[in-house]
N, C-alpha and C positions, 0 to 999 in steps of 0.2 A: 504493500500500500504506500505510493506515493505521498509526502507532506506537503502540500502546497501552502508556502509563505510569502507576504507582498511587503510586510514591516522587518526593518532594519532589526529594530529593539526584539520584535519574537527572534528571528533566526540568531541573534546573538545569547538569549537567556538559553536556547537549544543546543548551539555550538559549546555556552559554557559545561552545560551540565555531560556534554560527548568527553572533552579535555581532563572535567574531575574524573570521569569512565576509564582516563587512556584508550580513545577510540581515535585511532586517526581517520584524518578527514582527507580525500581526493574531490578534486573542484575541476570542473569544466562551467568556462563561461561562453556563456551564445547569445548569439542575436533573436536566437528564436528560428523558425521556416527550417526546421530541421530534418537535416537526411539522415543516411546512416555511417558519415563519416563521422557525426557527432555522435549516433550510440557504439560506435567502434569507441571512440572516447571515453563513454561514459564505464562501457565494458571495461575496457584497462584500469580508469581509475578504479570499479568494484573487485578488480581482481585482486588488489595491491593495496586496497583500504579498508578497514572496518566501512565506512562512511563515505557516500558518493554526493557533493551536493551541487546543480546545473543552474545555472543562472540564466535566465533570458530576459534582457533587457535591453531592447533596439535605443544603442545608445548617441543622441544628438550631436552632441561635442565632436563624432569623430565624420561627419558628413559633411562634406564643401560643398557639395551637391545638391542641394535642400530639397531640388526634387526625385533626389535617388532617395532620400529620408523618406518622404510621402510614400513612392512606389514600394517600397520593402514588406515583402510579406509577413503580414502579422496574423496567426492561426494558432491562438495558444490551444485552445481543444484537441487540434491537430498535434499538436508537440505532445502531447501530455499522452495520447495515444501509441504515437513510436517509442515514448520511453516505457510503457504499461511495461514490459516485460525485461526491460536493458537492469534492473538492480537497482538504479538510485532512487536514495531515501530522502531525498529533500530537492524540491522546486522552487527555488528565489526569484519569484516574478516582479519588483519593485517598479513601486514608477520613476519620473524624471524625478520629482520632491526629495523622495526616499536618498537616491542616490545624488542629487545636488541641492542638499538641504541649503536652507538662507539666502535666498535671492539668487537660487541656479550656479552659484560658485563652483568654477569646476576642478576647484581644488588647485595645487601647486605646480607651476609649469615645469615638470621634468626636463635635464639636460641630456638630451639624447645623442649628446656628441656626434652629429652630424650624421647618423644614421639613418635618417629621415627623409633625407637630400637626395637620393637615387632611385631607382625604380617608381615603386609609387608612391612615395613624396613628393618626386617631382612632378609627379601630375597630377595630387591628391595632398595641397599646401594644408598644413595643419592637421591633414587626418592621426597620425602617427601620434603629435600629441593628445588629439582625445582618447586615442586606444590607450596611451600610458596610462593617462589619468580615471578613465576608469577602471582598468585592471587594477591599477594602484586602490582606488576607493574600494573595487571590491575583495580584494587580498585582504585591507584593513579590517572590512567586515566579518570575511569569512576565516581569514587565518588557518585557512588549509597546509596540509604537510607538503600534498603534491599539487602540481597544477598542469590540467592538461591542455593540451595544445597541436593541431595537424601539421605536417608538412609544408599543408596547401601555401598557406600562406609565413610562406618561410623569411618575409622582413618583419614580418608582425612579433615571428616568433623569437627572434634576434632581436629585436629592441625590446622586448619583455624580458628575456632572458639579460642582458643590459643593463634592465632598471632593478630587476631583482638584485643582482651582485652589485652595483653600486649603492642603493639605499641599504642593502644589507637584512634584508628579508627574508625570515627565517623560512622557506618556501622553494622545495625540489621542482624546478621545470621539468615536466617530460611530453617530448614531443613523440609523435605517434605518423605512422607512414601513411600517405595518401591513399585515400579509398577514391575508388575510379570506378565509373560504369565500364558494361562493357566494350566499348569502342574504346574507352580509357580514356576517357574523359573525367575529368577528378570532380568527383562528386562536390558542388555547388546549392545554394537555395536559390544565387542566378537561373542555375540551370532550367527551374521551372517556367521561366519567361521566353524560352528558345519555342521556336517554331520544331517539331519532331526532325523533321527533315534538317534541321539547321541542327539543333542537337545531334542525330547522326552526326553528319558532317564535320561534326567539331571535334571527333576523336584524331582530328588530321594536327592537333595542337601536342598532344602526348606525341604521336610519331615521331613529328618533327625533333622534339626532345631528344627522342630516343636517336633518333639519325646522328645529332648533333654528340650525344653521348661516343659515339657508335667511331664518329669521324674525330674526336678530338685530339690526338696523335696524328693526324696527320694532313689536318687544315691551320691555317690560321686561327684565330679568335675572330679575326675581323672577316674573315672567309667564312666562319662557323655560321657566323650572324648574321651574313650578307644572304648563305644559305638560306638558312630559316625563315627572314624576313620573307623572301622574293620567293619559298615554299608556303607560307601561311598568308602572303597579302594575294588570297584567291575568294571573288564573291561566295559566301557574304562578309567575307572575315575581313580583319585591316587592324595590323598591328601598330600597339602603341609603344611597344618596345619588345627588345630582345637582347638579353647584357647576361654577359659571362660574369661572373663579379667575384671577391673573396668571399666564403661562406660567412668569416667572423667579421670584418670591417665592411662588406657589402660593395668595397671600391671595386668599378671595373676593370677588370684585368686586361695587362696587352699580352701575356705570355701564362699560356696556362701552367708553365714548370716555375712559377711568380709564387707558389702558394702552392699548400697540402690540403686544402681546402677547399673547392672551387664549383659552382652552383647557375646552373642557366636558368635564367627567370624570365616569363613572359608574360606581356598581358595584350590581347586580341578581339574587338571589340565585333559581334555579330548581333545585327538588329538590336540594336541601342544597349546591348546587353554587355558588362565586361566581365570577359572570364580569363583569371592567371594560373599560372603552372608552374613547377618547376621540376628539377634532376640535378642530381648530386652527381658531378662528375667526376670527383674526388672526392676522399676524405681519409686524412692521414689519423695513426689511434696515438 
């Protein structure tokens, strides 16, 4: 039986009484319009915690787009449905109030050491800091052990993992591998807004990846991308980028032997819709 809570003050009297338990707690936060990359999430967290608890709260601060904020699917019944069976014991549905009590204050402007700056920062100014700021608000609340997090969106998950070890956050990041439809296309809430046929089609974004994986010994970087772009700018798609970059500083790279670390990241817009990807093309232990 799921616990559905919307106040700040209940899930903290709750939280306290798990900690006097020694119950650890795993946290997955979500926007809500959830598939099953987020009960993949929630699953890992119950495997590895007393305590699973998912947040869904489509949060303002991190939208430049105000009418991507309106568009975004809101279907709590539906969420509450795919988790029926996923294990977790608590739902934190809060409103904007809850989480930016006192005149919508959104808390302190994190220094994100220029993390922010690349992929989609640069075309999504400020989104980055409203992700810190609310992960940061709801870390304060929930004060989970673990906190989970997908692939998908691998600068999100680098600038969180960033603020965790700089503010010094007693709080394990763990990142969890990309769930993909089957054309491999990585599972999205955008994805509901494609056209079938365009959904099809847009497993031609993994490929690409994979190609680029596949070619990296023995192209350029700027060949890698040149590739990619002029394979993925085919109607209805049109890329807004495609960058080889350091996995840990996010800088783009001009020589992939630059780094033990190294990550192609895209984002490609089909019928008004943006969907990003990425591939780990190295990673030294």
């Amino acid at each position: 039986m799921i616990t559905f809570i919307e106040k700040v003050e209940e899930l903290t009297e709750i939280i306290k009484q798990y900690k006097i338990n020694n119950k650890t707690i795993g946290f997955v936060p979500t926007m809500g319009a959830l598939h099953q990359g987020h009960v993949s999430l929630v699953k890992r967290s119950k495997q590895e915690n007393k305590i699973c608890i998912v947040s869904i709260f489509v949060n303002p601060t991190q939208f430049n787009d105000k009418k991507d904020l309106k568009k975004y699917v809101r279907d709590i019944d539906g969420d509450l449905n795919k988790l029926a069976s996923s294990g977790v014991d608590i739902v934190f549905a809060p409103s904007v109030s809850e989480i930016y009590p006192d005149t919508g204050d959104a808390g302190p402007v994190i220094n994100l050491c220029g993390l922010d700056t690349y992929m989609e920062g640069a075309f999504r100014p400020g989104h980055f800091k409203g992700v810190a700021q609310v992960v940061k608000r709801l870390l304060d609340i929930v004060t989970p052990d673990k906190l989970y997090m997908g692939q998908k969106d691998f600068q999100q998950f680098t600038i969180i993992n960033h603020m965790i070890k700089t503010l010094h956050i007693q709080t394990e990041l763990v990142v969890c591998p990309i769930i993909r439809e089957p054309n491999g296309l990585a599972m999205s809430s955008r994805n509901e807004r494609l056209t079938p046929a365009t959904r099809e089609k847009a497993g031609i974004i993994y490929k690409c990846l994979q190609s680029i994986k596949k070619n990296q010994n023995k192209k350029s970087i700027s060949d890698l991308c040149n590739f990619g772009i002029k394979k993925l700018n085919v109607y209805p798609f049109q890329t807004e980028y495609l960058i080889i970059s350091d996995g840990n500083t996010l800088k783009p790279l001009n020589n992939i032997e630059d780094t033990d670390y190294a990550v192609a990241c895209v984002a490609v817009f089909a019928e008004g819709v943006r969907l990003i990807d990425n591939i780990i093309l190295k990673q030294g232990h």
